[in-house]
C-alpha positions as CSV (number, residue, x, y, z in Angstrom):
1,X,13.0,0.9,4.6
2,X,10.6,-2.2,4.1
3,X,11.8,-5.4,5.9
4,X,11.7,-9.1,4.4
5,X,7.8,-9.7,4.5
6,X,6.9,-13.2,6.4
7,X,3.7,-14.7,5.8
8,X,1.1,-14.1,8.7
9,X,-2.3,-14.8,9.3
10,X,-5.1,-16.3,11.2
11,X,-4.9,-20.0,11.8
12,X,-8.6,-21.6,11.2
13,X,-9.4,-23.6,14.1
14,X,-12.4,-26.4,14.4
15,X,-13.5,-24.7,11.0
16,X,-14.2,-27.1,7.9
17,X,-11.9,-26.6,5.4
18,X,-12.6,-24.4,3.2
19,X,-10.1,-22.4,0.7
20,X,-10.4,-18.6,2.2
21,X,-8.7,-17.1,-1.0
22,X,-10.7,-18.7,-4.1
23,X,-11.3,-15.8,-5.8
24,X,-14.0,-18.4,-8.0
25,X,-16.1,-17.5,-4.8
26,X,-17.8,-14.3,-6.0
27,X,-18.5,-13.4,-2.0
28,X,-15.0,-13.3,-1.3
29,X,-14.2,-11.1,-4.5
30,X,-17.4,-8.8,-3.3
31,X,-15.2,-8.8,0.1
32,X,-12.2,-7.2,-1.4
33,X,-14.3,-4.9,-3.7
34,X,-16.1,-3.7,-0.7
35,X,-12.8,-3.1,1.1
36,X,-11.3,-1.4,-1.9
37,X,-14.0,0.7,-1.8
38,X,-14.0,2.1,1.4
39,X,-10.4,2.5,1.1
40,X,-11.0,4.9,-1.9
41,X,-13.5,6.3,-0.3
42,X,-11.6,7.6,2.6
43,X,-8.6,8.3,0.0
44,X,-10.9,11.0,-1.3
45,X,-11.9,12.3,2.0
46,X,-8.2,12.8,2.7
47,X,-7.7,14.4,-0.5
48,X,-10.1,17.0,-0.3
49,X,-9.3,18.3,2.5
50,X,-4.9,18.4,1.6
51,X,-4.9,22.3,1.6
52,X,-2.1,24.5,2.7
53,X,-2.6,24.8,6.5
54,X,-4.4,21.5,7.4
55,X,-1.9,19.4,10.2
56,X,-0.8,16.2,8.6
57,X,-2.1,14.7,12.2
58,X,-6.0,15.9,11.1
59,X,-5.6,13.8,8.0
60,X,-4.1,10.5,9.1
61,X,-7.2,10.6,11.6
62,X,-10.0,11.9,9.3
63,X,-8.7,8.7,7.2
64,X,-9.0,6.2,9.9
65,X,-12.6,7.6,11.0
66,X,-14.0,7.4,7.2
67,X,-13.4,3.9,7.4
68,X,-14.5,3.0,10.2
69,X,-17.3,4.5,9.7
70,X,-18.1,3.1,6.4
71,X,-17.0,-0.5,7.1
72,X,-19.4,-0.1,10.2
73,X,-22.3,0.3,7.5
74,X,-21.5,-3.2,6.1
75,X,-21.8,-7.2,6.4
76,X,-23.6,-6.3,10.3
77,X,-25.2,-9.8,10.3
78,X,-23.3,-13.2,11.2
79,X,-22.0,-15.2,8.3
80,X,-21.8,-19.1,9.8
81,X,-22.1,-18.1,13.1
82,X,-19.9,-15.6,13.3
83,X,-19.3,-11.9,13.5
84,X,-17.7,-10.3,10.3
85,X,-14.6,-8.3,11.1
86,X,-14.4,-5.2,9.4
87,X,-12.0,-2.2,9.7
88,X,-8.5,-0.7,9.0
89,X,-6.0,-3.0,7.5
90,X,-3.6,-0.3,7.7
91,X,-3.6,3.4,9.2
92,X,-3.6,6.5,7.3
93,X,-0.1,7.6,6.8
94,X,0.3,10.7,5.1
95,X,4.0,11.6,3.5
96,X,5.6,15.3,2.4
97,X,8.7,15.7,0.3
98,X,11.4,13.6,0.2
99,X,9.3,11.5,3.1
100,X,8.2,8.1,1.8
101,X,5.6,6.5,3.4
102,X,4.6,5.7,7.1
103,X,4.3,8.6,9.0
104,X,1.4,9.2,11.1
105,X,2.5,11.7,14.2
106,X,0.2,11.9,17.5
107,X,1.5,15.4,17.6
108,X,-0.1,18.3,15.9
109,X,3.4,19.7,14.9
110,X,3.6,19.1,11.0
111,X,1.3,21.2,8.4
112,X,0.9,21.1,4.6
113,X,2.2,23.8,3.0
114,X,1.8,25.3,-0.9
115,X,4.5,23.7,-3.4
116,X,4.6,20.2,-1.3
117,X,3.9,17.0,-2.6
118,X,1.9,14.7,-0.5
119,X,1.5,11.4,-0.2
120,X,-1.2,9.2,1.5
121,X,-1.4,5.4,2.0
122,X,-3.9,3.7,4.0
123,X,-5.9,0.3,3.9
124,X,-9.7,-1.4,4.6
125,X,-10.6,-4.6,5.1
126,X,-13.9,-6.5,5.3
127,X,-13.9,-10.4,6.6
128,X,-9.6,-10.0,6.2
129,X,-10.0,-9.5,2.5
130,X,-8.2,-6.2,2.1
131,X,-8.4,-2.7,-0.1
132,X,-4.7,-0.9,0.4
133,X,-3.8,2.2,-1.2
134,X,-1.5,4.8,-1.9
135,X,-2.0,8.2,-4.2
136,X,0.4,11.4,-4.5
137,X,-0.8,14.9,-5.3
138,X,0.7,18.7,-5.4
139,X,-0.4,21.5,-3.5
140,X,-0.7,24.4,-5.5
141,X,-1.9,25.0,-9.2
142,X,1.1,24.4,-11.4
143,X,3.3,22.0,-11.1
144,X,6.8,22.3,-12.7
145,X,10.3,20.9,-12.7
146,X,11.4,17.8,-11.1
147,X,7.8,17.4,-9.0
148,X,6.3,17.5,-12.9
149,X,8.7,15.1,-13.8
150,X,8.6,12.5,-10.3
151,X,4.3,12.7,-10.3
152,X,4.0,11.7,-14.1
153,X,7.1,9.1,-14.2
154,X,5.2,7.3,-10.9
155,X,1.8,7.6,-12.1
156,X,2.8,6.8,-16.2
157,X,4.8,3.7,-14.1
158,X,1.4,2.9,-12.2
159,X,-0.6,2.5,-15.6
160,X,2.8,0.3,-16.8
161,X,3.1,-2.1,-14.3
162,X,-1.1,-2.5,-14.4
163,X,-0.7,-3.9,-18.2
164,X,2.2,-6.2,-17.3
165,X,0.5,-7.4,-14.7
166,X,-1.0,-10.7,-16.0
167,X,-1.0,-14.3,-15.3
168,X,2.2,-16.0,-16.2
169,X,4.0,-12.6,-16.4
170,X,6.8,-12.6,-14.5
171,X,7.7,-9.9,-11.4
172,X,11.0,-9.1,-13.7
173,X,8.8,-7.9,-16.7
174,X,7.0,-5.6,-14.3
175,X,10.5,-4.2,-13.1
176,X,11.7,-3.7,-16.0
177,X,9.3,-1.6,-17.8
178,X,9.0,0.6,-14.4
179,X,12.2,1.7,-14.7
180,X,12.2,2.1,-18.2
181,X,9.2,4.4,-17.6
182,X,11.1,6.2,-14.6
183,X,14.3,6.5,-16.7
184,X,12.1,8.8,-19.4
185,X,11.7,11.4,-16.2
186,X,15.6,10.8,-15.3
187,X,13.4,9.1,-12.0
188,X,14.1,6.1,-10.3
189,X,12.3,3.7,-8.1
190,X,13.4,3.3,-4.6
191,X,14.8,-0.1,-3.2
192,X,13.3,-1.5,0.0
193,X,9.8,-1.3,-1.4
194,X,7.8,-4.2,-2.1
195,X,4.8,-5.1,-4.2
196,X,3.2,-8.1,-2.4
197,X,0.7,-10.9,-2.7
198,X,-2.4,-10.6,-0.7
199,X,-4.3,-13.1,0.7
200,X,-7.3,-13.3,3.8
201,X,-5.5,-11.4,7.0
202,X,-2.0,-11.3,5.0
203,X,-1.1,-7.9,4.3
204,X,2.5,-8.8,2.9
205,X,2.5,-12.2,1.4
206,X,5.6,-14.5,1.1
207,X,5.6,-14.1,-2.7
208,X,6.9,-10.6,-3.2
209,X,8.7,-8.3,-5.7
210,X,10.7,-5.2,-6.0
211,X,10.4,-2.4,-8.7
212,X,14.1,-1.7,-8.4
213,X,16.3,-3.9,-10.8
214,X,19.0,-2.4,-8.4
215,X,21.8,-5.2,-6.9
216,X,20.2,-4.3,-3.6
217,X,16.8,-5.6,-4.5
218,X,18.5,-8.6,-6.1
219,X,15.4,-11.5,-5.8
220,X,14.4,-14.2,-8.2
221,X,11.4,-13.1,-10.1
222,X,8.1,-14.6,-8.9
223,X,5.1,-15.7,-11.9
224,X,2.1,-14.1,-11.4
225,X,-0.8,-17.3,-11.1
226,X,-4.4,-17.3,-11.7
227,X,-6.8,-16.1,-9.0
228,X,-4.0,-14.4,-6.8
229,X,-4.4,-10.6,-5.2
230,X,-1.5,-8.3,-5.2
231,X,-1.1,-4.7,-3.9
232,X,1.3,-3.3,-6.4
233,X,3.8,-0.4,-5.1
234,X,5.0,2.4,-7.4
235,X,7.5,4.8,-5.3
236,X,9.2,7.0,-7.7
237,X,12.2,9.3,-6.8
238,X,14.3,12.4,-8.2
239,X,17.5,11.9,-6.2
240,X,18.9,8.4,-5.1
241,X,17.5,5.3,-5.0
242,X,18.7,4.9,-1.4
243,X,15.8,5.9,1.5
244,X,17.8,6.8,4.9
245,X,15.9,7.0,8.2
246,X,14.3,9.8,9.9
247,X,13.9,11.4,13.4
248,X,10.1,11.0,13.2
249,X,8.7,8.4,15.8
250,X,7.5,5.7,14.2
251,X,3.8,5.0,15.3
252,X,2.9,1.8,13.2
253,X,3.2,-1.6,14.0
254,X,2.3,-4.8,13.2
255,X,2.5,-8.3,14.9
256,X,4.9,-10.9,13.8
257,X,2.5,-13.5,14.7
258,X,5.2,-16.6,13.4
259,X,7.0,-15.3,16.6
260,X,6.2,-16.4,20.0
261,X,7.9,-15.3,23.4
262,X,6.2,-14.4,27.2
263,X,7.3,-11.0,28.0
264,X,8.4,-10.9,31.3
265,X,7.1,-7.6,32.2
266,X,3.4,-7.5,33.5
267,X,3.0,-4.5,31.8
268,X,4.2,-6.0,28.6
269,X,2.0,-8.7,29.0
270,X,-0.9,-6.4,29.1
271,X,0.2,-4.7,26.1
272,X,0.7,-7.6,23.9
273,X,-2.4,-9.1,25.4
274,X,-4.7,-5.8,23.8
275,X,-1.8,-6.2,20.4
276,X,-3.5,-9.7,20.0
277,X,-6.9,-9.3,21.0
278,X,-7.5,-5.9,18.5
279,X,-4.6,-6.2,16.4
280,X,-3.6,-9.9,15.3
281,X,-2.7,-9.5,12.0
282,X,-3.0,-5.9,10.2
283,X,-0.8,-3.3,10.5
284,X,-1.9,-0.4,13.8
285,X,-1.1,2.3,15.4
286,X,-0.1,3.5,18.7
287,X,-3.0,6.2,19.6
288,X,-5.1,2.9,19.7
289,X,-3.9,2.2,23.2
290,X,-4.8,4.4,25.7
291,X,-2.6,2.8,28.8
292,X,0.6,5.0,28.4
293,X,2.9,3.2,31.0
294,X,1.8,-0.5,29.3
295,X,2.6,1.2,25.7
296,X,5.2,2.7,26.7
297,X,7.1,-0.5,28.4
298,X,5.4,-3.4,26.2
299,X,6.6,-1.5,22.9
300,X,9.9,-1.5,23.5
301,X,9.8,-5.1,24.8
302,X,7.7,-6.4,22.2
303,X,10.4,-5.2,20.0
304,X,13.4,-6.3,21.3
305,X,12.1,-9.7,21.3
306,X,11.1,-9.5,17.5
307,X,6.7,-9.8,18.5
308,X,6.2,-6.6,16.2
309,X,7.7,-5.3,13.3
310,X,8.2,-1.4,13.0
311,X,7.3,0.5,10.4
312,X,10.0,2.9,9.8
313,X,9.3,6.7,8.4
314,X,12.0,6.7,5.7
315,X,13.1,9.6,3.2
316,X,15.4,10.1,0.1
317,X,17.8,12.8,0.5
318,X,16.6,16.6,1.3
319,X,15.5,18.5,-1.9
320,X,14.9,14.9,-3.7
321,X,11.2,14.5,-4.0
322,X,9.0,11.3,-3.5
323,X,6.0,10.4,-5.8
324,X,3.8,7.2,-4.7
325,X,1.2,5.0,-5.9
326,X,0.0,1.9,-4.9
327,X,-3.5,-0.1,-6.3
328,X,-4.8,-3.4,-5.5
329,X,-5.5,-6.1,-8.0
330,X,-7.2,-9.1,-8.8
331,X,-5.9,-11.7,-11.5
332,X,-9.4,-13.2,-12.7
333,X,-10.1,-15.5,-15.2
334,X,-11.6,-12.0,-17.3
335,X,-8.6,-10.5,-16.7
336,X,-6.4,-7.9,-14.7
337,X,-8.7,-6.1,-12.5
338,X,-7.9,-2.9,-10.7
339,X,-9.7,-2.5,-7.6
340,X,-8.3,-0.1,-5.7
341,X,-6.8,3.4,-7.0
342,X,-8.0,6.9,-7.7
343,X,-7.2,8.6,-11.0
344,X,-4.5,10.9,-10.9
345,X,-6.6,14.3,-11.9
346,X,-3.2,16.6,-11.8
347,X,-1.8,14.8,-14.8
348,X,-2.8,17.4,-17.1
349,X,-1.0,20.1,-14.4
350,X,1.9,18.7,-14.6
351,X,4.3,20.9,-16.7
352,X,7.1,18.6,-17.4
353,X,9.9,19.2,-20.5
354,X,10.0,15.3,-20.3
355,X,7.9,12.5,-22.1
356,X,7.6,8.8,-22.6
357,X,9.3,8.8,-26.0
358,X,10.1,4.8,-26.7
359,X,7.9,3.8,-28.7
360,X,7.4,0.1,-27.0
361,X,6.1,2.1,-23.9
362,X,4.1,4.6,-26.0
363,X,2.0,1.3,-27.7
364,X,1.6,-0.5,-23.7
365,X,0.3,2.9,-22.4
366,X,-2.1,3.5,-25.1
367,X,-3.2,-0.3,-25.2
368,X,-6.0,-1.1,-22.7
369,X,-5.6,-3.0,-19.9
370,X,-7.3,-6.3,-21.4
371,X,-6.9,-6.5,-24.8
372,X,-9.8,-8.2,-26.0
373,X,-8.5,-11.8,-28.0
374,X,-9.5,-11.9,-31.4
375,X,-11.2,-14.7,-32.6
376,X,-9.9,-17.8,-35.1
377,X,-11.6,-17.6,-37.9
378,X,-13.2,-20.6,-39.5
379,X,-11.5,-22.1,-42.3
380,X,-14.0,-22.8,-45.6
């Protein structure tokens, strides 16, 4: 389950000051285009090659090397003296089942097989400015029952929360009509998953907000501003809203860089050294270290003194099934714009004896994204 995000990022030392998330800057909103990009690039890549068979290992990594290899392309010359870094802002996880989000083995043990429903999340980022995503698709042909009913609730819930997504709009409004989409599937979102604000180097922003109206996500509602970044997280499920935790190892980490202690290991001091001088402030994981003995001490000691914060592989119940989708997107002065994101193509496939029947949701769904204003007229 997701912890309490905390604000992290870079500090900007001797630099002059200059605000790193004006999205007026057209070069910073080329940045997270570019990222977004890349990320949906390597989405596809993944995608293609989900078949019955394929090891679950193969596609986190096929991920990872798509954009690394594409963000190596791009932005190779200095910008103010500088080096542009470019990369993963968060690993390719890929998800079966009743499995949630986060897992990435180092093990070829775990293989897709016909009838599952799989989930991939991953992230790019060019200069910090980042591109995350998440998409869900079946194996197979025809998809019926309750995986027809979870994939359309989530996705139907993805195109929801996009249109309510607005300046001024509150985080409550987006809730609310999430769930009322879910509820039409007899679906419900999972608590302990956040949407966050995004910012340069800040993956999980301090201004957060749950899909879940549930007591346990309990948080006053945040107003969506002008110019602000959000990655926006849809995880749908059939059984309980509850996630429970899993046997599988988790693998990725990220730095809790607003906590500050000396290990007193030297080969936790080595580890946390390489954690800080590759990793600072995006998510990673551990096949990035090849030092065994230093990963396999500093890990455990960076963690028991708080320096990185785990992410867990979670899952609903066995049998329950897990749909997930995630965009990123800009609020502009033209409007909401969705920049990361695949369509979902097995729409059509889904075979589900359920339907958005409310009429409110029927007339959001249909309306597009940014209504265009109509004009005053002039008075004679």
């Amino acid at each position: 389950m997701a912890s309490e995000p905390v604000e992290n990022g870079l500090e900007n030392k001797s630099q002059p000051q200059v605000d790193d998330n004006d999205l007026s800057n057209s070069d910073i909103v080329t940045k997270y285009r570019t990222a977004s990009n890349i990320a949906n690039m390597a989405l596809t890549k993944v995608l293609q090659e989900v078949k019955p068979g394929v090891s679950v290992k193969h596609l986190c990594e096929l991920g990872d090397s798509v954009m690394l290899e594409e963000s190596s392309k791009l932005y190779n010359k200095k910008e103010n003296g500088r080096k542009v870094e470019k990369g993963i802002a968060f690993p390719t996880c890929v998800s079966l089942n009743e499995v949630i989000d986060h897992y990435s083995p180092t093990e070829d043990t775990v293989f897709v097989n016909d009838g599952d429903v799989v989930k991939v999340t991953l992230g790019s980022h060019i200069d910090g400015y980042v591109g995350l995503v998440s998409h869900t698709v079946f194996v197979g042909d025809t998809i019926t029952g309750r995986k027809a009913d979870v994939l359309k609730a989530a996705w139907l819930s993805c195109e929801a929360a996009l249109r309510k997504l607005k300046v001024g709009a509150s985080s409550n409004e987006v809730a609310k009509v999430v769930e009322k989409v879910a509820g039409q599937f007899n679906c419900t979102p999972m608590v302990g998953f956040y949407s966050h604000e995004m910012k340069r180097h800040i993956i999980e922003g301090t201004k957060h907000f749950s899909l879940s109206t549930k007591l346990e996500d309990k948080m006053d509602p945040i107003t969506f501003g002008a110019k602000e970044v959000y990655s926006v997280n849809v995880v749908l499920t059939t059984g309980e809203h509850k996630s429970k935790s899993t046997e599988h190892t988790t693998t990725v980490y990220r730095t809790e860089v607003q906590n500050r202690y000396t290990l007193k290991t030297s080969l936790g001091r080595s580890f946390m050294s390489q954690v800080n001088s590759k990793f600072p402030v995006f998510p990673f994981h551990v096949k990035s270290f090849e030092d065994e003995r230093a990963l396999k001490v500093g890990l455990q000691e960076s963690l028991r003194h708080s320096l990185l914060k785990p992410y867990y592989v979670t899952s609903g119940k066995t049998g329950d099934v897990v749909a997930h989708f995630r965009f990123t997107a800009l609020l502009l002065p033209t409007g909401t714009k969705k920049i990361s994101g695949l369509a979902f193509d097995q729409f059509d496939k889904c075979n589900s004896e359920l339907k958005v029947e409310d009429p409110e949701l029927l007339n959001l769904l249909s309306a597009p994204v940014n209504p265009k204003k109509k004009k005053a007229t002039k008075e004679e």
